[in-house]
MDTraj code that builds the backbone (N, CA, C; nanometers):
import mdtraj as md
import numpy as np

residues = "UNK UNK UNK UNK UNK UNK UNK UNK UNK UNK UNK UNK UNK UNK UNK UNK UNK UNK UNK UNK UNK UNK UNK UNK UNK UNK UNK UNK UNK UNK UNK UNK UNK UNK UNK UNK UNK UNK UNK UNK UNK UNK UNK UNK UNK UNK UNK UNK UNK UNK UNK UNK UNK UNK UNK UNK UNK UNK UNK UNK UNK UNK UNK UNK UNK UNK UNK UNK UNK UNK UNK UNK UNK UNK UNK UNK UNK UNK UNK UNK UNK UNK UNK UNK UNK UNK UNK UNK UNK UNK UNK UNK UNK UNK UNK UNK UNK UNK UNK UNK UNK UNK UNK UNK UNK UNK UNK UNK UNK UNK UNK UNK UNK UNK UNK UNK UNK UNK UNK UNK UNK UNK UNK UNK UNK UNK UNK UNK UNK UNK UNK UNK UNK UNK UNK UNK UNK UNK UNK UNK UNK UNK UNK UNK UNK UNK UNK UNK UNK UNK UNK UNK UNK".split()
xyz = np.array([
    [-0.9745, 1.9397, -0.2422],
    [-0.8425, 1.8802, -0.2309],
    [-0.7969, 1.8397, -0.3704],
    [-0.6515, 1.8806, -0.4141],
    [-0.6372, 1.8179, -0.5515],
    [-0.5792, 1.6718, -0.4823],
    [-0.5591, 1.6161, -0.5832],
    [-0.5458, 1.4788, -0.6142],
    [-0.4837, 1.4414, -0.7097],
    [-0.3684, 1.3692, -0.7206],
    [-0.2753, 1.3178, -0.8115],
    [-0.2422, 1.1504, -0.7534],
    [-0.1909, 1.1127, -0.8863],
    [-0.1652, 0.9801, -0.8935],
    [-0.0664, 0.9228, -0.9597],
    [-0.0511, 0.8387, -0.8999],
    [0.0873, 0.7479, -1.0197],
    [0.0506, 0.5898, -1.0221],
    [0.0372, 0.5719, -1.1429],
    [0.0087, 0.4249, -1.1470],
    [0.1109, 0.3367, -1.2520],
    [0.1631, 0.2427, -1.3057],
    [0.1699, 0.2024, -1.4108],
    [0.1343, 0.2838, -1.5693],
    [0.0376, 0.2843, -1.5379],
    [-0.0777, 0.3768, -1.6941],
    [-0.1750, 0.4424, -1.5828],
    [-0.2071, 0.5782, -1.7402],
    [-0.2795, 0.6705, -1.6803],
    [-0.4376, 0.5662, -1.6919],
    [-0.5480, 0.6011, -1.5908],
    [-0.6474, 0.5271, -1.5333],
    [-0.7390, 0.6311, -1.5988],
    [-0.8551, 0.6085, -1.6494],
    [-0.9956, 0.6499, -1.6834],
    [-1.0673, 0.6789, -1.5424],
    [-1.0763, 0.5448, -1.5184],
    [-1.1523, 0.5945, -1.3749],
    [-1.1137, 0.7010, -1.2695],
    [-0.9660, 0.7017, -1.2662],
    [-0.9075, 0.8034, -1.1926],
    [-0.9504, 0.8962, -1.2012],
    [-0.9135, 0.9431, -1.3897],
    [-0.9529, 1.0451, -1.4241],
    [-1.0580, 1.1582, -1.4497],
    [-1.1562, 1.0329, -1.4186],
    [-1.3209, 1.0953, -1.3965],
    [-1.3269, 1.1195, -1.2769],
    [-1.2587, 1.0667, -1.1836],
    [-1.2893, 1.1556, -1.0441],
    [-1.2373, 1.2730, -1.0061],
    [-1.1768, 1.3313, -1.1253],
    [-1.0609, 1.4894, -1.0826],
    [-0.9190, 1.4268, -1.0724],
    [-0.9058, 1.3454, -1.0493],
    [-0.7501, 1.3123, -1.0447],
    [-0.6605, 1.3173, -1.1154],
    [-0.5625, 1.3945, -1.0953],
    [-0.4479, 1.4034, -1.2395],
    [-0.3554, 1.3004, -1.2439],
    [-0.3071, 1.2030, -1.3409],
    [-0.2054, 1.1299, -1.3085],
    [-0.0687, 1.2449, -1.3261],
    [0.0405, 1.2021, -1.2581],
    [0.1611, 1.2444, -1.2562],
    [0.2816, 1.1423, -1.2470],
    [0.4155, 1.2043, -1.2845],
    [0.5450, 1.1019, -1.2436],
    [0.5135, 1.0703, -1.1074],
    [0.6202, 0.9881, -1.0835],
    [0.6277, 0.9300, -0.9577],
    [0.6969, 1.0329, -0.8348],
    [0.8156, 1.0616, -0.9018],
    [0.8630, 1.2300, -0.8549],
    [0.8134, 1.3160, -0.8040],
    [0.6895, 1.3528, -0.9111],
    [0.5818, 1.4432, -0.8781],
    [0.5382, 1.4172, -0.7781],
    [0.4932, 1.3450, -0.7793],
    [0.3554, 1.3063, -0.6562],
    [0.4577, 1.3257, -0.5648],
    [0.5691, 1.2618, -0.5333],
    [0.6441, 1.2629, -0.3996],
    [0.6517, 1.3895, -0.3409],
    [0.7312, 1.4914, -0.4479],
    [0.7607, 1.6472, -0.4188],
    [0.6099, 1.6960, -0.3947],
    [0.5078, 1.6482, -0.4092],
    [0.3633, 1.7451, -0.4140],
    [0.3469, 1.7631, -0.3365],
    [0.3088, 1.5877, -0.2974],
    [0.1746, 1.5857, -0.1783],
    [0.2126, 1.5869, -0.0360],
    [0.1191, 1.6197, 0.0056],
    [0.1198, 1.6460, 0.1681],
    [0.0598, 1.4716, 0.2392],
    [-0.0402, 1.3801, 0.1612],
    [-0.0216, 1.2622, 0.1808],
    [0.0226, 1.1695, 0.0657],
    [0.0948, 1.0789, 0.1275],
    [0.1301, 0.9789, 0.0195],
    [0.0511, 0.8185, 0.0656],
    [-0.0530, 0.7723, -0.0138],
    [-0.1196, 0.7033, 0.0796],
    [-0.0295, 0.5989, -0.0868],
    [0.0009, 0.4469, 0.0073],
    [0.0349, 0.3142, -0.0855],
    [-0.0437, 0.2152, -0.1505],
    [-0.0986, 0.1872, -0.2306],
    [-0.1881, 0.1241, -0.2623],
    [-0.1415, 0.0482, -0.4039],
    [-0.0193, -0.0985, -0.3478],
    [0.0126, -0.1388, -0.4913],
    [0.0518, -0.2749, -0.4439],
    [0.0195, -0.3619, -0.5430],
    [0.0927, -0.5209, -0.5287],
    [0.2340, -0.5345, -0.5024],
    [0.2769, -0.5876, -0.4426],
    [0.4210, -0.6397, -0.4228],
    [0.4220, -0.7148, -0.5221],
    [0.5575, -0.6723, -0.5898],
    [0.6097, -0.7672, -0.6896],
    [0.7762, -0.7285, -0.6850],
    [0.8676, -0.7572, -0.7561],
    [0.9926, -0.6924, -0.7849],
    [1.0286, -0.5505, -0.8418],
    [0.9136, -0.5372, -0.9150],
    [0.8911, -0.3349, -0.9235],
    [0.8910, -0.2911, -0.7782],
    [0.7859, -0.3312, -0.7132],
    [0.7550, -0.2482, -0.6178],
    [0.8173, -0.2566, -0.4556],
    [0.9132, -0.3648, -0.4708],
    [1.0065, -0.4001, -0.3391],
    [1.0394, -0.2561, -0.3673],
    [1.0816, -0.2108, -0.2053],
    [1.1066, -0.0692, -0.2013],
    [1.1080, 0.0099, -0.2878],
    [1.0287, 0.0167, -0.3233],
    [0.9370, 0.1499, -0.4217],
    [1.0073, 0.2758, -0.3302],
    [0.9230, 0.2856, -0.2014],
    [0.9775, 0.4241, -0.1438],
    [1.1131, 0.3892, -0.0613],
    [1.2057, 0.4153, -0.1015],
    [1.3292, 0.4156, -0.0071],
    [1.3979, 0.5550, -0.0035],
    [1.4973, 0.5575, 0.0588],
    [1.5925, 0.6748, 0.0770],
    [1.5517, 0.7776, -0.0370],
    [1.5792, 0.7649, -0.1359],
    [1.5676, 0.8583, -0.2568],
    [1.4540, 0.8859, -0.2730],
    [1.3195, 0.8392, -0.2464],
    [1.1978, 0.9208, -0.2586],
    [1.1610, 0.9871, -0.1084],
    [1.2260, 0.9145, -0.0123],
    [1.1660, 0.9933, 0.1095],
    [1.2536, 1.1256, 0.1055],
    [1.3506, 1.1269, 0.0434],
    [1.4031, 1.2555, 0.0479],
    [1.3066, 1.3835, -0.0787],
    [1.2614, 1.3546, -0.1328],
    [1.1997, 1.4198, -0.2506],
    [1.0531, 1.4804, -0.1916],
    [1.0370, 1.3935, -0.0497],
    [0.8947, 1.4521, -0.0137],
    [0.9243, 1.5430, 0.0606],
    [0.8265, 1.6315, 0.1117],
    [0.8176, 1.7661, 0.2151],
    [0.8149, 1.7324, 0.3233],
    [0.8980, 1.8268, 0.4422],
    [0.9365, 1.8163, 0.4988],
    [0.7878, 1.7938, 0.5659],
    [0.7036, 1.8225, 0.5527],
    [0.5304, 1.8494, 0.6210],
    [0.4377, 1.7118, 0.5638],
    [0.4818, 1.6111, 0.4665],
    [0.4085, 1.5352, 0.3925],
    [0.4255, 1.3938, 0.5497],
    [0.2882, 1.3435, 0.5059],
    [0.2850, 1.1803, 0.5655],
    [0.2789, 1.0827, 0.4594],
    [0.3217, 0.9480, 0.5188],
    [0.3977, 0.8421, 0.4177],
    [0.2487, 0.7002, 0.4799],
    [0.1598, 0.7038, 0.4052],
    [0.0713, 0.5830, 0.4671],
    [0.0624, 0.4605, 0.4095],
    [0.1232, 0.3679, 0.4219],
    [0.1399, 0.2225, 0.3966],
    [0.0659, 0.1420, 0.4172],
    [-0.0400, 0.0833, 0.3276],
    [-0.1297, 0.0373, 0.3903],
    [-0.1665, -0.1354, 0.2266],
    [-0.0342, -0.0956, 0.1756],
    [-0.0401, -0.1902, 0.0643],
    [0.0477, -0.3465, 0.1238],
    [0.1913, -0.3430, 0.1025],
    [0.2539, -0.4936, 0.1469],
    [0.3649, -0.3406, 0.1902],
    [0.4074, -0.4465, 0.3449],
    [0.5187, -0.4069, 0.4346],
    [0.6774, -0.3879, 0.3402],
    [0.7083, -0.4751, 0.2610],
    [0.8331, -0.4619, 0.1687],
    [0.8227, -0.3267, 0.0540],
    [0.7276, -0.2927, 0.0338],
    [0.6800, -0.1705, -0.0689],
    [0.7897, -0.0471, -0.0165],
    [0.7858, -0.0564, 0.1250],
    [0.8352, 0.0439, 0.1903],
    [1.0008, 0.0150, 0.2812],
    [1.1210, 0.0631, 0.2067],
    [1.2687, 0.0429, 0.3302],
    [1.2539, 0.1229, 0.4240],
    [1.1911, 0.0302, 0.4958],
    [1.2199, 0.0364, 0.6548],
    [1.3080, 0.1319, 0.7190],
    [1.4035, 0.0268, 0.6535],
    [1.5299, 0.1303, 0.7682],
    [1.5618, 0.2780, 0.6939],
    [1.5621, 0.3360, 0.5963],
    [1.5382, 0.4652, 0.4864],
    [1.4167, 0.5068, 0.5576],
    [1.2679, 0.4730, 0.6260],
    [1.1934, 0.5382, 0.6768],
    [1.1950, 0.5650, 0.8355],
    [1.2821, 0.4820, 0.8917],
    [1.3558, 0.5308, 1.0539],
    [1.4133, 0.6607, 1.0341],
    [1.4828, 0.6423, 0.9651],
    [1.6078, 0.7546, 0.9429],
    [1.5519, 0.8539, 0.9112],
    [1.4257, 0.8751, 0.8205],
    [1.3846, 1.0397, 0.7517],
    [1.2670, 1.0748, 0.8478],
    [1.2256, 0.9894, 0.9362],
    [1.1415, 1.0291, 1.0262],
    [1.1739, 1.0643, 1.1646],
    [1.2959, 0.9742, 1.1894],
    [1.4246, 1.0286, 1.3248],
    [1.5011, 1.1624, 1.2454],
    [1.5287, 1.1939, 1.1225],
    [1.6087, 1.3399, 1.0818],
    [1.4595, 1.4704, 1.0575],
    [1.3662, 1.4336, 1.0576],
    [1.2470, 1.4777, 1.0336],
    [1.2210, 1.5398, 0.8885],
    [1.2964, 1.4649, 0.8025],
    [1.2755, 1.5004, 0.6475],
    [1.1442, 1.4645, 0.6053],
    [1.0406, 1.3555, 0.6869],
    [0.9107, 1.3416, 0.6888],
    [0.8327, 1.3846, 0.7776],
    [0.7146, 1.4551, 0.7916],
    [0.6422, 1.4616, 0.9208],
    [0.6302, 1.3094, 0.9833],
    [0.5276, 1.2638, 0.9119],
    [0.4930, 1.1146, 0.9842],
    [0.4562, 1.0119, 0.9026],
    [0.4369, 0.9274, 0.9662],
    [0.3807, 0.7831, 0.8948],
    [0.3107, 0.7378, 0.9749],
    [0.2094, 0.6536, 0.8840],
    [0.1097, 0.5698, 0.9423],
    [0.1419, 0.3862, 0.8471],
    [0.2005, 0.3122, 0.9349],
    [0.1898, 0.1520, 0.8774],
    [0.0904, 0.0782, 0.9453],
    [0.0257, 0.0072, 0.8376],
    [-0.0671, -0.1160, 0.8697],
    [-0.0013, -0.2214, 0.8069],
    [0.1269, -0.2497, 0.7697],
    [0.1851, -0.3228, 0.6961],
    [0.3189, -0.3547, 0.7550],
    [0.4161, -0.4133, 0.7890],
    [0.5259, -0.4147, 0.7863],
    [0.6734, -0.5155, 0.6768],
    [0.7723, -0.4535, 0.6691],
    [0.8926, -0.5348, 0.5907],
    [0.8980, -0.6710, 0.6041],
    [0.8759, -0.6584, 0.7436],
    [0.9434, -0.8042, 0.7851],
    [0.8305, -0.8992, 0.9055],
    [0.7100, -0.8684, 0.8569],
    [0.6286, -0.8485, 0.9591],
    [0.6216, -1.0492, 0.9971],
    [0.5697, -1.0098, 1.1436],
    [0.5587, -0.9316, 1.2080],
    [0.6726, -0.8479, 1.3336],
    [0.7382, -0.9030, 1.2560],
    [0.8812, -0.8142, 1.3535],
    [0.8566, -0.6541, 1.2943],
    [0.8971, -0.5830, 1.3802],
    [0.9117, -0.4711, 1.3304],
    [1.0558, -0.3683, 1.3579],
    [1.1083, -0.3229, 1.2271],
    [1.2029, -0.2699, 1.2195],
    [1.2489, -0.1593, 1.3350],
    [1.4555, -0.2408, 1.3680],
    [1.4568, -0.1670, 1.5382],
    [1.4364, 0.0182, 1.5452],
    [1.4039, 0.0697, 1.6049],
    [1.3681, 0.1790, 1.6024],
    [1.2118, 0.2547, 1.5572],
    [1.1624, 0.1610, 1.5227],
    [1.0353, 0.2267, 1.4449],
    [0.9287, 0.2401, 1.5764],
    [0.9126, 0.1387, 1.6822],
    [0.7966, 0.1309, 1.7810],
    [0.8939, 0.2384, 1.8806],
    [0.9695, 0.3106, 1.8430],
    [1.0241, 0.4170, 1.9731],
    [1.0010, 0.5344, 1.9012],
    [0.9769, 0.5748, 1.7670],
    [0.9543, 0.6846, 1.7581],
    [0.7428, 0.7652, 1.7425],
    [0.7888, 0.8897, 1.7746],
    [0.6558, 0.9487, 1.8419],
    [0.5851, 0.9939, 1.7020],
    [0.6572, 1.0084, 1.5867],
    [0.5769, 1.0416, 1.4524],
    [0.5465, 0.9633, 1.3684],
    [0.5259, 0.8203, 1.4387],
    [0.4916, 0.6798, 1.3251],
    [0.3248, 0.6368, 1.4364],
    [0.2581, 0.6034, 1.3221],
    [0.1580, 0.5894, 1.3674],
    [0.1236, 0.3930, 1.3397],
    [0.1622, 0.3033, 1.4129],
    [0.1580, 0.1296, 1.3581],
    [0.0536, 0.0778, 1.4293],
    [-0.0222, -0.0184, 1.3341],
    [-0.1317, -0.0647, 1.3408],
    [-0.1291, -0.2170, 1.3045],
    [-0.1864, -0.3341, 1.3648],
    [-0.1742, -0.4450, 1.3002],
    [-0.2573, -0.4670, 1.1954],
    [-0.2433, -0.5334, 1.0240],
    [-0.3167, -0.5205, 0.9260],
    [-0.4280, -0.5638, 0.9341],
    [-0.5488, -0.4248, 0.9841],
    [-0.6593, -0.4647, 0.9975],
    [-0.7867, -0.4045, 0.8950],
    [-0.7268, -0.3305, 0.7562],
    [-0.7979, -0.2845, 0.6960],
    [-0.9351, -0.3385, 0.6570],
    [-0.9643, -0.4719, 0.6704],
    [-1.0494, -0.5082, 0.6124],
    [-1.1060, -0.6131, 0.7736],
    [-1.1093, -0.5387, 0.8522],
    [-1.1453, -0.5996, 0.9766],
    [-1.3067, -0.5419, 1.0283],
    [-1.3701, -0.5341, 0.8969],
    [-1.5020, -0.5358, 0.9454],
    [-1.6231, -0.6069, 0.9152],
    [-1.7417, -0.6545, 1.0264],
    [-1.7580, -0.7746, 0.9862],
    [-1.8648, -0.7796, 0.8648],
    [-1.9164, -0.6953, 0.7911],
    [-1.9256, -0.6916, 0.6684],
    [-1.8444, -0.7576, 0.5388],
    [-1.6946, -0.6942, 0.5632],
    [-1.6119, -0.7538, 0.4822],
    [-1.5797, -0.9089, 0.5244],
    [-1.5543, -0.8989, 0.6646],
    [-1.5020, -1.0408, 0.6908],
    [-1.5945, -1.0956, 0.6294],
    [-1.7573, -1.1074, 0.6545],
    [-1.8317, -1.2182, 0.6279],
    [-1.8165, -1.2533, 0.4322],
    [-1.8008, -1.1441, 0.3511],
    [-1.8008, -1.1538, 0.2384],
    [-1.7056, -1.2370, 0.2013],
    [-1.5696, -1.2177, 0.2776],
    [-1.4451, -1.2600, 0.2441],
    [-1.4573, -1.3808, 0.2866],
    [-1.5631, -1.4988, 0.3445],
    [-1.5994, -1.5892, 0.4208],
    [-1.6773, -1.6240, 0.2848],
    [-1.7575, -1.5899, 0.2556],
    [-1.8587, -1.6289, 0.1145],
    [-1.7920, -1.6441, 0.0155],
    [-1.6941, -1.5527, -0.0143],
    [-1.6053, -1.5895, -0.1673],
    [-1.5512, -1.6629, -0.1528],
    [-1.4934, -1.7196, -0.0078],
    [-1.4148, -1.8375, -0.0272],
    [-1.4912, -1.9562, -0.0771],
    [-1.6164, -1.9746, 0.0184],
    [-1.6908, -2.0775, 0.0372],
    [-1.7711, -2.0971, -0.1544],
    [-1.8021, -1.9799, -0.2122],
    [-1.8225, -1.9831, -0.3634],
    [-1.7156, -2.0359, -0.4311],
    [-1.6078, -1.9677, -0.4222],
    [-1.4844, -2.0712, -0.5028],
    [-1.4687, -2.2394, -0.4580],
    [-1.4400, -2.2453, -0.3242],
    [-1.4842, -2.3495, -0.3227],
    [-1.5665, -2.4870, -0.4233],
    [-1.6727, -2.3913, -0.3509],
    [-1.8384, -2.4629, -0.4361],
    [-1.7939, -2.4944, -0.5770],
    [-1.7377, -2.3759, -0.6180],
    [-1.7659, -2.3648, -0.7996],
    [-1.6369, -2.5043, -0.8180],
    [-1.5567, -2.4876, -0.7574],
    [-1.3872, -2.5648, -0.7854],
    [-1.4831, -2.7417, -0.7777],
    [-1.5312, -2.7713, -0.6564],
    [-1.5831, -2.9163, -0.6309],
    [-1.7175, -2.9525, -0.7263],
    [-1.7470, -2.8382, -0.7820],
    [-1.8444, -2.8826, -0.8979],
    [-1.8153, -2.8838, -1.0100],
    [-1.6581, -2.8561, -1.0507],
    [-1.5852, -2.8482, -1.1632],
    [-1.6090, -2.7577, -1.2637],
    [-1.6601, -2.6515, -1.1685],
    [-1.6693, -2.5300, -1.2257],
    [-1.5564, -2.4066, -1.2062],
    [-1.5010, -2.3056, -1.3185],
    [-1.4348, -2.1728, -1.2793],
    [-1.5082, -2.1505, -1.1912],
    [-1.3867, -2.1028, -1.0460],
    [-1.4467, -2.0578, -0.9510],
    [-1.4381, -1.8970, -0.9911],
    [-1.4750, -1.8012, -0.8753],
    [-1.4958, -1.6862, -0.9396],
    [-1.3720, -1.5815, -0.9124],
    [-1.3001, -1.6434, -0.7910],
    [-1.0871, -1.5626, -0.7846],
    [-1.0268, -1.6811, -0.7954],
    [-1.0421, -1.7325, -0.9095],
    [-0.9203, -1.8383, -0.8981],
    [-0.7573, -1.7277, -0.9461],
    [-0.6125, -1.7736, -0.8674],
    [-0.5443, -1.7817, -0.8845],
    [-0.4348, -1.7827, -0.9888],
    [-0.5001, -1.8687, -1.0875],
    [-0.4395, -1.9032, -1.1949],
    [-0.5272, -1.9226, -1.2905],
    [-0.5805, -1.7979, -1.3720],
    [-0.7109, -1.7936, -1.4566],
    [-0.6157, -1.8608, -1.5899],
    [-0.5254, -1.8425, -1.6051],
    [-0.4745, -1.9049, -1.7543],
    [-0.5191, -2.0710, -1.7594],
    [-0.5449, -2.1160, -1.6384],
    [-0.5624, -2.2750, -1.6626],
    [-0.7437, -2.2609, -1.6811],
    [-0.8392, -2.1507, -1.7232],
    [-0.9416, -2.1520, -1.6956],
    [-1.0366, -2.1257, -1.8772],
    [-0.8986, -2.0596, -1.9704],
    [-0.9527, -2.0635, -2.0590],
    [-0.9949, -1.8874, -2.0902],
])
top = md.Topology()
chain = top.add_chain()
for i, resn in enumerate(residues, 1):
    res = top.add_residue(resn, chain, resSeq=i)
    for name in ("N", "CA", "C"):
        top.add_atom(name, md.element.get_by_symbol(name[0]), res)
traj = md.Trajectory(xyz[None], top)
């Protein structure tokens, strides 16, 4: 399978796995999946709207699995009701947990409640890092995800 990417900057690590970085364009017109994998911030509020869902193939899927706002909603009703997309898969939603009118009636969206990390492996870890930050914070120590590392030095 090739593999392309778009990030901010081109990635090393990417790049050792075969992956080519490309525009953002690119990737849209390429691929047959478009999987999401990016922070919400004000860049990335609708990242994919109208103008990139039109740039993808008529055969490509749109998988959202980063923050629900990444993706306009109502721009992905519309290209999946005109069938300018095959399908989508959300674990995320805009406005969650409401979900945008039209999206739970159509047959080529695949919605899931955000359960990516719903296994109890992860849960329990995600249970320990808290309980370590914690620890480290009440012993007046850098915890180890603090929030706001600039106050840490």
């Amino acid at each position: 399978m090739k593999v392309v990417y778009h990030n901010r900057r081109v990635s090393a690590e990417m790049d050792e796995v075969g992956a080519n970085y490309v525009p953002l364009e690119v990737l849209l017109k390429e691929s047959d999946f478009v999987s999401l994998h990016v922070p919400l911030t004000k860049e990335t509020t609708h990242l994919i709207g109208a103008k990139e869902l039109g740039l993808m193939k008529a055969t490509s899927i749109l998988i959202n699995t980063a923050r629900g706002p990444v993706v306009d909603e109502e721009a992905l009703v519309a290209a999946l009701k005109a069938k300018r997309i095959f399908a989508a898969g959300l674990d995320v939603y805009e406005n969650e947990p409401v979900l945008h009118p039209g999206l739970f009636e159509l047959e080529n969206v695949v919605l899931l409640p955000h359960i990516g990390s719903a296994t109890a492996r992860t849960r329990r870890r995600m249970a320990d890092l808290a309980a370590e930050n914690l620890l480290a914070m009440l012993g007046g120590r850098r915890p180890p995800c603090p929030l706001n590392p600039e106050l840490w030095g």
